[in-house]
Steps between C-alpha positions, in 0.01 A plus 500: 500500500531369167636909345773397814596204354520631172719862616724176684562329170550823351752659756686120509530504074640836502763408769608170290539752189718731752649236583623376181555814317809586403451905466789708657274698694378182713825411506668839664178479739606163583891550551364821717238300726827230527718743605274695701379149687909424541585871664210453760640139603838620499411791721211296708855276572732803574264606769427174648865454544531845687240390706677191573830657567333774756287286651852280562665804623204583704511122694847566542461810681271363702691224578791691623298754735367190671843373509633815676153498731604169630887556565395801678170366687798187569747777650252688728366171624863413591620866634160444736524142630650477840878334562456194668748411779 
């Protein structure tokens, strides 16, 4: 328990150094893991708004055929009921 805690106080020190070091290496590896982080948003959005568009497009097809099923389920019923006198 206690080598845990140390390997913890360890790993956290040497991520505050990381942190504040200035070297152009960590800096290029940060710019990259920014950059990297903002292409999968970007493209995490671009797909979610496909998804949103087809899944509109979808409704509205839907929508329609059931609009078409009931003008033509309203004509049959119509073309069949009897001419009252």
């Amino acid at each position: 328990m206690q080598l845990e805690a140390a390997h913890a106080v360890e790993i956290t020190k040497l991520v505050e150094y990381v942190d504040r070091k200035e070297d152009p290496l960590i800096q290029v590896v940060r710019i990259h893991q920014y950059n990297t982080d903002s292409a999968v948003l970007e493209t995490a959005k671009c797909l979610k708004t496909d998804v949103q568009r087809e899944t509109r497009k979808m409704k509205e097809s839907i929508a329609e055929k059931k609009k078409k099923k009931k003008k033509e389920r309203e004509k049959d019923e119509g073309a069949k009921a009897p001419e009252k006198k």
